[in-house]
CHARMM-style PDB file with segment names, atoms N, HN, CA, C and O in Angstrom:
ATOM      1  N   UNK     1      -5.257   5.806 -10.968  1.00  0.00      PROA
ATOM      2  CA  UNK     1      -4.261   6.256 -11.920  1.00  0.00      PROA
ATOM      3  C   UNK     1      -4.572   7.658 -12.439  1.00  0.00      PROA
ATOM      4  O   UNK     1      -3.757   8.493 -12.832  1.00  0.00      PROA
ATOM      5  N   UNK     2      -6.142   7.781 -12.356  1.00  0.00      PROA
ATOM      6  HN  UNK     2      -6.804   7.103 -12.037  1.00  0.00      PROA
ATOM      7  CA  UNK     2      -6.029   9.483 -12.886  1.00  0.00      PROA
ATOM      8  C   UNK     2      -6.261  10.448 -11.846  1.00  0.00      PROA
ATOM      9  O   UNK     2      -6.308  11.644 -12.136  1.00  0.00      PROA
ATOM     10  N   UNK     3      -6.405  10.062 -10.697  1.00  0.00      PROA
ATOM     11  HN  UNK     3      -6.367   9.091 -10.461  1.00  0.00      PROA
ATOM     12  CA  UNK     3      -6.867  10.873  -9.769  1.00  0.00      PROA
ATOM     13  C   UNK     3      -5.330  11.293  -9.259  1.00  0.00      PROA
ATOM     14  O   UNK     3      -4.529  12.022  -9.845  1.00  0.00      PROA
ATOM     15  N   UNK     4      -5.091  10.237  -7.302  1.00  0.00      PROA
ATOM     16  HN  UNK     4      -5.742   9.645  -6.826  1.00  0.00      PROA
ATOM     17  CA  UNK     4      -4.179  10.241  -6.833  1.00  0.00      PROA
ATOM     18  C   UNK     4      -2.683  10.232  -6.864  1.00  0.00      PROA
ATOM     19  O   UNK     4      -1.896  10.865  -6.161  1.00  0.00      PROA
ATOM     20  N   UNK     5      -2.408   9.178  -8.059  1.00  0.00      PROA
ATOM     21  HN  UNK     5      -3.048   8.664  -8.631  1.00  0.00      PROA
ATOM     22  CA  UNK     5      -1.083   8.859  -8.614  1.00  0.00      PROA
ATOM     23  C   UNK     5      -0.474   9.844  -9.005  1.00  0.00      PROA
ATOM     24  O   UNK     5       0.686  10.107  -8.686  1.00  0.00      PROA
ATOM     25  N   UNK     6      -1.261  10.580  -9.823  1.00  0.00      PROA
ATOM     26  HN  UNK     6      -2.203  10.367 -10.082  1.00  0.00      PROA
ATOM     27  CA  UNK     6      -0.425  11.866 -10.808  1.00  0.00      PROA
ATOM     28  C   UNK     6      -0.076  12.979  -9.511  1.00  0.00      PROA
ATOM     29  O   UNK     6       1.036  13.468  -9.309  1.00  0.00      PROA
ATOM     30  N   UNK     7      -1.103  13.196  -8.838  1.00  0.00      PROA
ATOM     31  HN  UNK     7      -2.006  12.799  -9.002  1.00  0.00      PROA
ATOM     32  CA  UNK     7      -0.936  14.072  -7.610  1.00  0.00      PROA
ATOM     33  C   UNK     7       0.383  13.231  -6.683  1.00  0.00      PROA
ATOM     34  O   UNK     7       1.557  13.525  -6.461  1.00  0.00      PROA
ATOM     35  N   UNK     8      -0.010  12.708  -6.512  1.00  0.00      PROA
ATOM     36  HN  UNK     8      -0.964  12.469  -6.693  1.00  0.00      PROA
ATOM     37  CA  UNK     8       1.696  11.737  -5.497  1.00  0.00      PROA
ATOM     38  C   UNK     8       2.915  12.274  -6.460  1.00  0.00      PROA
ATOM     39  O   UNK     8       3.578  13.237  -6.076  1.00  0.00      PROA
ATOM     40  N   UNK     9       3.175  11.699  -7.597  1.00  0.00      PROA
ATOM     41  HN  UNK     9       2.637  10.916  -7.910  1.00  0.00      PROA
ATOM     42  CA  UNK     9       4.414  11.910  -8.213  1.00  0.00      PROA
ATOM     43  C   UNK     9       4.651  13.159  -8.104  1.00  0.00      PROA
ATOM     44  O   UNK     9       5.594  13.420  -7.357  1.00  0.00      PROA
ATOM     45  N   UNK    10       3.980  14.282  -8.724  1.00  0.00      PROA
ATOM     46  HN  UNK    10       3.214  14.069  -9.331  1.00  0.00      PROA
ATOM     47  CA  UNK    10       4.072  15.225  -8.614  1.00  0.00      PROA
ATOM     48  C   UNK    10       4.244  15.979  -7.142  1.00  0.00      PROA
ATOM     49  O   UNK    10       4.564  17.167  -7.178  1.00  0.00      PROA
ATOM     50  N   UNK    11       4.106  15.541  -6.243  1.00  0.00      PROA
ATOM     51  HN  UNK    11       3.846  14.576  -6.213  1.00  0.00      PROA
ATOM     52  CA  UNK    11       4.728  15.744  -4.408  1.00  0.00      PROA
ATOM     53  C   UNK    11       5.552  15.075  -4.400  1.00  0.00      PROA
ATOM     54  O   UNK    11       5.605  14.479  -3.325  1.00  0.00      PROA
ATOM     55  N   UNK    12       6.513  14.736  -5.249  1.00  0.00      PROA
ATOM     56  HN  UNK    12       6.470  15.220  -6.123  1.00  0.00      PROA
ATOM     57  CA  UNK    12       7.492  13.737  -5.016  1.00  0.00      PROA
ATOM     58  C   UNK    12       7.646  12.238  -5.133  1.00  0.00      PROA
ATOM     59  O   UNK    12       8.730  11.664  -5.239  1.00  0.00      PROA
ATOM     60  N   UNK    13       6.508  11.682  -5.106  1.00  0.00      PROA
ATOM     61  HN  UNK    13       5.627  12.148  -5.020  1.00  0.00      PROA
ATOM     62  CA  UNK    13       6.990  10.285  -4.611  1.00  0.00      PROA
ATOM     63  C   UNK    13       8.194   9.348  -5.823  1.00  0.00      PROA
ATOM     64  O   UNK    13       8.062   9.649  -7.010  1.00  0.00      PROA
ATOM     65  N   UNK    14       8.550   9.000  -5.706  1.00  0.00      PROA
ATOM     66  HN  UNK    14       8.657   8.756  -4.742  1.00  0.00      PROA
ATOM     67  CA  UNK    14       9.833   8.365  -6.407  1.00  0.00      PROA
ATOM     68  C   UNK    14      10.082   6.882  -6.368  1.00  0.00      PROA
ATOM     69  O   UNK    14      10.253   6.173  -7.360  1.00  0.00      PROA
ATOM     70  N   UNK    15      10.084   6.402  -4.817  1.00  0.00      PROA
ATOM     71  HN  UNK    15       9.945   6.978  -4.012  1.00  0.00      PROA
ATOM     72  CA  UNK    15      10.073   5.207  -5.067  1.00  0.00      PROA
ATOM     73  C   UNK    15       9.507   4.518  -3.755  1.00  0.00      PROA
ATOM     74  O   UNK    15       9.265   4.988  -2.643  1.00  0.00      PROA
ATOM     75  N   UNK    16       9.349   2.932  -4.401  1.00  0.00      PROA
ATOM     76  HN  UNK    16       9.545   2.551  -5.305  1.00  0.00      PROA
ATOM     77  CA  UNK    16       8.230   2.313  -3.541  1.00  0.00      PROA
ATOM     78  C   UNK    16       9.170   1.209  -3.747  1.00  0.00      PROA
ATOM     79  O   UNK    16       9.862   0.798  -4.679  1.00  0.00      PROA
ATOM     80  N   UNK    17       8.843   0.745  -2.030  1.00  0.00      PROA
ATOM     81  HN  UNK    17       8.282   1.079  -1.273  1.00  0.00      PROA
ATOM     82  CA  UNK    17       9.496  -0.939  -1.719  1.00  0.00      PROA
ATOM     83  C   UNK    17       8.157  -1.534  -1.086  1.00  0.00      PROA
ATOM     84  O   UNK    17       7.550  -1.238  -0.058  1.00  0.00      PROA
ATOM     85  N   UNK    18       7.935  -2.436  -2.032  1.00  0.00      PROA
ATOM     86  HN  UNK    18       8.428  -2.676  -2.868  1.00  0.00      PROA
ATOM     87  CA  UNK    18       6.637  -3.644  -2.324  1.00  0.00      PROA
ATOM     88  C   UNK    18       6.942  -4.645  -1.024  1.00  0.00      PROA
ATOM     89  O   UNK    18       8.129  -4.926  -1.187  1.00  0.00      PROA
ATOM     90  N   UNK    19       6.617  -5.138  -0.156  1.00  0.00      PROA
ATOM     91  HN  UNK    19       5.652  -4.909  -0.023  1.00  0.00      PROA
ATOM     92  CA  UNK    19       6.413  -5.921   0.240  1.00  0.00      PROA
ATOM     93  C   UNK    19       5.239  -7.200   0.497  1.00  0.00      PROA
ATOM     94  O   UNK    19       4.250  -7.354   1.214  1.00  0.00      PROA
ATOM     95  N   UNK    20       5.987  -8.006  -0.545  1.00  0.00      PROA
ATOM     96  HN  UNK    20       6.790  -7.881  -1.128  1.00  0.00      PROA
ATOM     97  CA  UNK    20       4.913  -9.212  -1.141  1.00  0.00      PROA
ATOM     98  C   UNK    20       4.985 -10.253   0.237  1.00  0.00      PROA
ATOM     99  O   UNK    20       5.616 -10.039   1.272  1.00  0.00      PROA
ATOM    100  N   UNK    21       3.778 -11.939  -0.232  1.00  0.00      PROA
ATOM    101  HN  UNK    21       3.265 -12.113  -1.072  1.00  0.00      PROA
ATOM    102  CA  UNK    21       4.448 -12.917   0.398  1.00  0.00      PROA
ATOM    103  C   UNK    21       5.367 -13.652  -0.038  1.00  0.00      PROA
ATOM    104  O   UNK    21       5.820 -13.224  -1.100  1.00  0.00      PROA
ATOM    105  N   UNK    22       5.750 -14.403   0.257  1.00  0.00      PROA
ATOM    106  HN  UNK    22       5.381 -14.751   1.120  1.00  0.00      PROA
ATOM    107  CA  UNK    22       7.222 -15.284  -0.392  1.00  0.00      PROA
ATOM    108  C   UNK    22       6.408 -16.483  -1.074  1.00  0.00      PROA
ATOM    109  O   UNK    22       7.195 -17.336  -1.483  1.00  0.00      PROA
ATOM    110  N   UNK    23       5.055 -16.806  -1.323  1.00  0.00      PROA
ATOM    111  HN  UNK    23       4.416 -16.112  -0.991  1.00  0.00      PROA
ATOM    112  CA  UNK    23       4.676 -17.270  -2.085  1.00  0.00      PROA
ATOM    113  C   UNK    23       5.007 -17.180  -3.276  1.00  0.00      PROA
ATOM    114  O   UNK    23       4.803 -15.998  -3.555  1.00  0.00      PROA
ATOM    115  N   UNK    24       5.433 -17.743  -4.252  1.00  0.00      PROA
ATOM    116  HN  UNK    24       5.599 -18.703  -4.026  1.00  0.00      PROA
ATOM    117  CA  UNK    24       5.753 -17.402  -5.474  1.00  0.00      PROA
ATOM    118  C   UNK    24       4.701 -16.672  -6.260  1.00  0.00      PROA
ATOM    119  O   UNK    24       4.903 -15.498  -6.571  1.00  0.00      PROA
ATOM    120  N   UNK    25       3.753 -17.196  -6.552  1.00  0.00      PROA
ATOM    121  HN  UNK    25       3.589 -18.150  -6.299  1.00  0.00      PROA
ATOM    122  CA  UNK    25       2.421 -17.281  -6.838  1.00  0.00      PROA
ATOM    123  C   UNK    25       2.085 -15.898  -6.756  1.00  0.00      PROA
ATOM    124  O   UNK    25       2.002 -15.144  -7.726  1.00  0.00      PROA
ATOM    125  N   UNK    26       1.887 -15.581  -5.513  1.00  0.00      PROA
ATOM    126  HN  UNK    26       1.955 -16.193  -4.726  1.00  0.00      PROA
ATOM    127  CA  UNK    26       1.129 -14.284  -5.413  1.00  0.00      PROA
ATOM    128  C   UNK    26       2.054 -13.081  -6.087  1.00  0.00      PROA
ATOM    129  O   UNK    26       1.600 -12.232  -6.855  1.00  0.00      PROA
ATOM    130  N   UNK    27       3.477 -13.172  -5.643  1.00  0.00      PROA
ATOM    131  HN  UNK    27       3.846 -13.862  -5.020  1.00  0.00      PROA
ATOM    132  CA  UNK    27       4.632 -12.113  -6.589  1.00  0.00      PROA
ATOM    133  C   UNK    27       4.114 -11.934  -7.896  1.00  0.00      PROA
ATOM    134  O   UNK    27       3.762 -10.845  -8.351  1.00  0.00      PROA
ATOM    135  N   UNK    28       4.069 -13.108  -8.542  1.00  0.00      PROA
ATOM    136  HN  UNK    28       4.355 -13.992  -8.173  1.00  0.00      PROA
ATOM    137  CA  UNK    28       3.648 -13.326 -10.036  1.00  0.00      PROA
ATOM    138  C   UNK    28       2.648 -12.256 -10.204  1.00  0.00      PROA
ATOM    139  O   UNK    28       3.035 -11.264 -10.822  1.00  0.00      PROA
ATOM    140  N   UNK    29       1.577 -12.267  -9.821  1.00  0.00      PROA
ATOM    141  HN  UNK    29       1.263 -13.073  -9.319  1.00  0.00      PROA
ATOM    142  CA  UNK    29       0.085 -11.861  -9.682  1.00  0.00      PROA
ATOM    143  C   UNK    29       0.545 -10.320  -9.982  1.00  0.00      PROA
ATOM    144  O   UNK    29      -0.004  -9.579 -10.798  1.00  0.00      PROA
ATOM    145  N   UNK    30       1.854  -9.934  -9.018  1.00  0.00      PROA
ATOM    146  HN  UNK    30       2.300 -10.536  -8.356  1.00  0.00      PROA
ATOM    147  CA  UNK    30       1.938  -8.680  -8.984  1.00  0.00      PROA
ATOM    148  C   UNK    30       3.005  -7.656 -10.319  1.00  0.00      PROA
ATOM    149  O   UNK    30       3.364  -6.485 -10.443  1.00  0.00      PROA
ATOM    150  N   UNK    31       3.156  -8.860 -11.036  1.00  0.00      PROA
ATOM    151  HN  UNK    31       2.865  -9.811 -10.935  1.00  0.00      PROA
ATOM    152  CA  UNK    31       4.323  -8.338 -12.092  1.00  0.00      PROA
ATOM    153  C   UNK    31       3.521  -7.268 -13.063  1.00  0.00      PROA
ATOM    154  O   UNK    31       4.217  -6.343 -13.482  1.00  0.00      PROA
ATOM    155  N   UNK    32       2.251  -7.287 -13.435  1.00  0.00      PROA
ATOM    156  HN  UNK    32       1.685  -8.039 -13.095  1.00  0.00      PROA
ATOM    157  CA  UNK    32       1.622  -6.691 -13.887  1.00  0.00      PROA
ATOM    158  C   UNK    32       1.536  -4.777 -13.699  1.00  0.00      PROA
ATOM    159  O   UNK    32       1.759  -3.772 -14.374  1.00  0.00      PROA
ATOM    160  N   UNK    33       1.055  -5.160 -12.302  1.00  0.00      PROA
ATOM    161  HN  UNK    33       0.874  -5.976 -11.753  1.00  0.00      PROA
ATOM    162  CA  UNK    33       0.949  -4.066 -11.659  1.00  0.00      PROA
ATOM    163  C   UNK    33       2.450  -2.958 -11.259  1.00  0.00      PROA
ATOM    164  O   UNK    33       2.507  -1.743 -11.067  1.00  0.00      PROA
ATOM    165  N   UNK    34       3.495  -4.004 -11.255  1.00  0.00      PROA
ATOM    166  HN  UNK    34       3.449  -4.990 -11.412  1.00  0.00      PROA
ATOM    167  CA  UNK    34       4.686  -3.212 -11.011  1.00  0.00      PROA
ATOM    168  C   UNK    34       5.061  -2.850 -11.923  1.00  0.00      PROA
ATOM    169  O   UNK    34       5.851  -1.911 -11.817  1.00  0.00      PROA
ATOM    170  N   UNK    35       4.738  -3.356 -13.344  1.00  0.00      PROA
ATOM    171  HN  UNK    35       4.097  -4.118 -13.430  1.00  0.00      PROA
ATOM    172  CA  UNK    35       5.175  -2.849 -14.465  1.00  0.00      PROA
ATOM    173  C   UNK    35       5.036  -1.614 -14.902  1.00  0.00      PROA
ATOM    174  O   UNK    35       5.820  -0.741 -15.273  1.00  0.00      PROA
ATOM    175  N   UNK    36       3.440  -1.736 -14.747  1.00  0.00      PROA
ATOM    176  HN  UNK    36       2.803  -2.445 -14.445  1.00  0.00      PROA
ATOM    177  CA  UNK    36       2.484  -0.454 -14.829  1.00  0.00      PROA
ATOM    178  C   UNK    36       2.844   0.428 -13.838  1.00  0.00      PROA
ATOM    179  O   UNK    36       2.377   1.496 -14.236  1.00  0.00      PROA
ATOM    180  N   UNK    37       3.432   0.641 -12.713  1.00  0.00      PROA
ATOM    181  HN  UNK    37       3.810  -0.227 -12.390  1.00  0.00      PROA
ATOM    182  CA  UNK    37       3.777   2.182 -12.221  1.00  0.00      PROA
ATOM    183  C   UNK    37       5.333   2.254 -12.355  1.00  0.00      PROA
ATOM    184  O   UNK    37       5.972   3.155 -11.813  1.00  0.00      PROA
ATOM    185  N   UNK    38       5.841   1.394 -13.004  1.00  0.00      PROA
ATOM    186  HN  UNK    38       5.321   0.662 -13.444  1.00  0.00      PROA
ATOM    187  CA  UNK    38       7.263   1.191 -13.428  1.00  0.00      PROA
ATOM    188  C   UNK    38       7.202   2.474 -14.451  1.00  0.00      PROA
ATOM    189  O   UNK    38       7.984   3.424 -14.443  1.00  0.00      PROA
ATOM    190  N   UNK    39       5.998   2.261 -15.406  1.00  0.00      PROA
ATOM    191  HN  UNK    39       5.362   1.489 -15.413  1.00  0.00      PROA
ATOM    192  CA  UNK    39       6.314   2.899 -16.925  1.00  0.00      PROA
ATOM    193  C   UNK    39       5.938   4.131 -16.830  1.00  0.00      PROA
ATOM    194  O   UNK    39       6.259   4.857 -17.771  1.00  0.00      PROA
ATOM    195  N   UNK    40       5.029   4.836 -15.505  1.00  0.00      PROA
ATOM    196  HN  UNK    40       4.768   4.246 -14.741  1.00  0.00      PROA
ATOM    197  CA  UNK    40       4.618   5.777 -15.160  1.00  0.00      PROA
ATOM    198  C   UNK    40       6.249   6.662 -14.882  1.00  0.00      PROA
ATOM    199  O   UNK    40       6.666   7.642 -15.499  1.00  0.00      PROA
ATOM    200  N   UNK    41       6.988   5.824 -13.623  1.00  0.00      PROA
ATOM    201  HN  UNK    41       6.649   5.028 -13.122  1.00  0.00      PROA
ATOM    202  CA  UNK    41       8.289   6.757 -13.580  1.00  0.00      PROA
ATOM    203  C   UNK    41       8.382   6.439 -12.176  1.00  0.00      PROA
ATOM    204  O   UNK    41       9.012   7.094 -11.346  1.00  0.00      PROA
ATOM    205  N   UNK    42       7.667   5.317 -11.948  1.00  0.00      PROA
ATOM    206  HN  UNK    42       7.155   4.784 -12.622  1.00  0.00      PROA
ATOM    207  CA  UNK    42       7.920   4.903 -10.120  1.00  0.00      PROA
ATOM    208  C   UNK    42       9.093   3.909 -10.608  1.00  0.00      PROA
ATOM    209  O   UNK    42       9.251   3.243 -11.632  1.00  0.00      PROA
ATOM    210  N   UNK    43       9.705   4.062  -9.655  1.00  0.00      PROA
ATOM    211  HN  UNK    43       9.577   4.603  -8.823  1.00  0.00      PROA
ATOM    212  CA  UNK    43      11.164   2.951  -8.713  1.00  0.00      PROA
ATOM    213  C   UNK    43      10.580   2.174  -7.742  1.00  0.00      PROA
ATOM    214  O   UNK    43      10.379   2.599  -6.604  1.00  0.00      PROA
ATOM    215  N   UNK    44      10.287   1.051  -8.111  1.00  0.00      PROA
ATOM    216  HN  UNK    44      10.450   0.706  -9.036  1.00  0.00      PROA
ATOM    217  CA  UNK    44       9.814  -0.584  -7.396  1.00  0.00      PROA
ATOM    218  C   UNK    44      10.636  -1.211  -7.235  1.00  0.00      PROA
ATOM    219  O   UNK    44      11.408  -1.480  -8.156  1.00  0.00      PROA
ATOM    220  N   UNK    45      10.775  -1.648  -6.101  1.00  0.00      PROA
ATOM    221  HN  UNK    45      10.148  -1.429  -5.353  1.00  0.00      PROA
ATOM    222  CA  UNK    45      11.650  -2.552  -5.802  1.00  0.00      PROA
ATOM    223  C   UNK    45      10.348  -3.350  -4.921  1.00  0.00      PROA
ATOM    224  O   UNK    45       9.537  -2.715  -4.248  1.00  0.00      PROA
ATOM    225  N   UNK    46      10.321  -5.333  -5.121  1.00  0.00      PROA
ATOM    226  HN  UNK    46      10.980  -5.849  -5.668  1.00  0.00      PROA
ATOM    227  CA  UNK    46       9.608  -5.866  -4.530  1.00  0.00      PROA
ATOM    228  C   UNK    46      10.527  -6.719  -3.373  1.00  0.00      PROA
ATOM    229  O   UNK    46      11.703  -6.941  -3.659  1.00  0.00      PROA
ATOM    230  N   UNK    47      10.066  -7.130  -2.248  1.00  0.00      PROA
ATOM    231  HN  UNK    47       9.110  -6.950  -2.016  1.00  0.00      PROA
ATOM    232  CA  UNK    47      10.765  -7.488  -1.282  1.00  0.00      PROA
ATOM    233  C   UNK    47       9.932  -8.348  -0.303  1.00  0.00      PROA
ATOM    234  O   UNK    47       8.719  -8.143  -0.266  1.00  0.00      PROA
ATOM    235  N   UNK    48      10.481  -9.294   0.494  1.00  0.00      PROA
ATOM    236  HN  UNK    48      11.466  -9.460   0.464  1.00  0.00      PROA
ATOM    237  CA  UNK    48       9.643 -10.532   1.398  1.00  0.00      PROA
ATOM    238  C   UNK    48      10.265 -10.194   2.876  1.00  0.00      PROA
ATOM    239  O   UNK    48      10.000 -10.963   3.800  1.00  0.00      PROA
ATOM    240  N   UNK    49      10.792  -9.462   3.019  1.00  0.00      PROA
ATOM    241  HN  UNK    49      11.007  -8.837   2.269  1.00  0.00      PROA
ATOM    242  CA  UNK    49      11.113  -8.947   4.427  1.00  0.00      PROA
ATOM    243  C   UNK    49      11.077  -7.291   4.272  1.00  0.00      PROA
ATOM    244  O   UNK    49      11.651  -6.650   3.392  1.00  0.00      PROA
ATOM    245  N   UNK    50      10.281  -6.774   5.319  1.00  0.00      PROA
ATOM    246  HN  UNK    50       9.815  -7.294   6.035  1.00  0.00      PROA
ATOM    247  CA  UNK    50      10.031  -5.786   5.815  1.00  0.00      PROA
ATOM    248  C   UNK    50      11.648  -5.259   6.128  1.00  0.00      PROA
ATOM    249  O   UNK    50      11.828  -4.607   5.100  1.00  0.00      PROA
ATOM    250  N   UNK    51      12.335  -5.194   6.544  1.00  0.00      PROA
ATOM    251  HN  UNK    51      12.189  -5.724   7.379  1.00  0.00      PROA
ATOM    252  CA  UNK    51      13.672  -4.758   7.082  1.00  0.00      PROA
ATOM    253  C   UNK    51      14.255  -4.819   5.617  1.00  0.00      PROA
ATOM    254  O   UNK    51      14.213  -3.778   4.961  1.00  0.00      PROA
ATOM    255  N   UNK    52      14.521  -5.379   5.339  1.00  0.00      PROA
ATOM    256  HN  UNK    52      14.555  -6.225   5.872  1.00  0.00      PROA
ATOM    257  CA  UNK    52      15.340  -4.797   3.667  1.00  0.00      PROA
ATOM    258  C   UNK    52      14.637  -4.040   2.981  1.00  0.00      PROA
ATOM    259  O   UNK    52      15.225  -3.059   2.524  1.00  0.00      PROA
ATOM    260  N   UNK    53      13.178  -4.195   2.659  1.00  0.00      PROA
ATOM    261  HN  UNK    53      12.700  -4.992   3.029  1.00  0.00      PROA
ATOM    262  CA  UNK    53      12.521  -3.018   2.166  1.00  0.00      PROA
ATOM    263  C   UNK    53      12.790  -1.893   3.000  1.00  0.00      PROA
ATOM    264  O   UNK    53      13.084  -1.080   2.124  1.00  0.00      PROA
ATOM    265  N   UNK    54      12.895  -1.285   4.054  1.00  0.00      PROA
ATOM    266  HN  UNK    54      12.656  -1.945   4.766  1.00  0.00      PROA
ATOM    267  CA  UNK    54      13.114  -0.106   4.465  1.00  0.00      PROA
ATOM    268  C   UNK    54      14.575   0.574   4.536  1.00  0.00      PROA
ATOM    269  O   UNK    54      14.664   1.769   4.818  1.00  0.00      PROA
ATOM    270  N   UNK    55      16.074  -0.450   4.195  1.00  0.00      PROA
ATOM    271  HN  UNK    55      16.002  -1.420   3.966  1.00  0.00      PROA
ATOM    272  CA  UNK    55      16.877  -0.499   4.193  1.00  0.00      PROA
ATOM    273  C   UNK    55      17.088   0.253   2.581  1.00  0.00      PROA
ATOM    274  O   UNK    55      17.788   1.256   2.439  1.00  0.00      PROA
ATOM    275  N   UNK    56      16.372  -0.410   1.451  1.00  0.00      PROA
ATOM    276  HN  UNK    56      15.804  -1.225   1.566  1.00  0.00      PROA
ATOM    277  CA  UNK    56      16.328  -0.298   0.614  1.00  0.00      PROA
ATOM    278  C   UNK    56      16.355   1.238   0.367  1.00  0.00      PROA
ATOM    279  O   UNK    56      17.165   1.975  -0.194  1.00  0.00      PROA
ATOM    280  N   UNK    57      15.015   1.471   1.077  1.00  0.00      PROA
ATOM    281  HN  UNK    57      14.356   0.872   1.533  1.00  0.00      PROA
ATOM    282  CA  UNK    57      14.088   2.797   0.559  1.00  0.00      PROA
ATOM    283  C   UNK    57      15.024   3.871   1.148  1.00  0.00      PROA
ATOM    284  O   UNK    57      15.043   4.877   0.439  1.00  0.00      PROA
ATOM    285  N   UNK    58      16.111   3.973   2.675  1.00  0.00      PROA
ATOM    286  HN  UNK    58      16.096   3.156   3.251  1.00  0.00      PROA
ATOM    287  CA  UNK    58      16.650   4.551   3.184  1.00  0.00      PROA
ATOM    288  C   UNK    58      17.877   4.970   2.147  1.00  0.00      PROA
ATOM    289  O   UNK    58      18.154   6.161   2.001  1.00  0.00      PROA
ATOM    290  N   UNK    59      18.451   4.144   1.581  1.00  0.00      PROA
ATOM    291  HN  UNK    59      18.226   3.177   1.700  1.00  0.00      PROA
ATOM    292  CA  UNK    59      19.941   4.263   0.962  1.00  0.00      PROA
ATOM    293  C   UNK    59      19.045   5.011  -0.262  1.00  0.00      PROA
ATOM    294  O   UNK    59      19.819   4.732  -1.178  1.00  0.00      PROA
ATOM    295  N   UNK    60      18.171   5.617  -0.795  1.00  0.00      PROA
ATOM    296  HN  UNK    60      17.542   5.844  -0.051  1.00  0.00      PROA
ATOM    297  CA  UNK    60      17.818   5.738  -2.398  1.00  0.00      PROA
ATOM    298  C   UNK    60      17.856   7.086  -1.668  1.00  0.00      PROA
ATOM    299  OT1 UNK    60      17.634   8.129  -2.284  1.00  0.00      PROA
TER     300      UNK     60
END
């Protein structure tokens, strides 16, 4: 968070498509963490198929 992150945003990065397992469980695990680069100024979107995540990331 103090190193890389600030350097990424600042080259742009904008948004990220998560691809979790469809375990419920493990998603959960990750609400934390999406929150936290949520509040930074990242665009998360989490997703269980690879093909809609890139569908996703294409249309933004």
């Amino acid at each position: 968070m103090k190193d890389w992150f600030p350097r990424v945003l600042q080259a742009g990065w904008k948004f990220w498509a998560l691809v979790v397992p469809e375990d419920i469980m493990a998603r959960m695990n990750l609400k934390q963490f999406v929150d936290s680069y949520f509040e930074q100024g990242l665009h998360i979107m989490v997703f269980t198929d690879p093909k809609e995540a890139m569908e996703w990331l294409e249309s933004q």
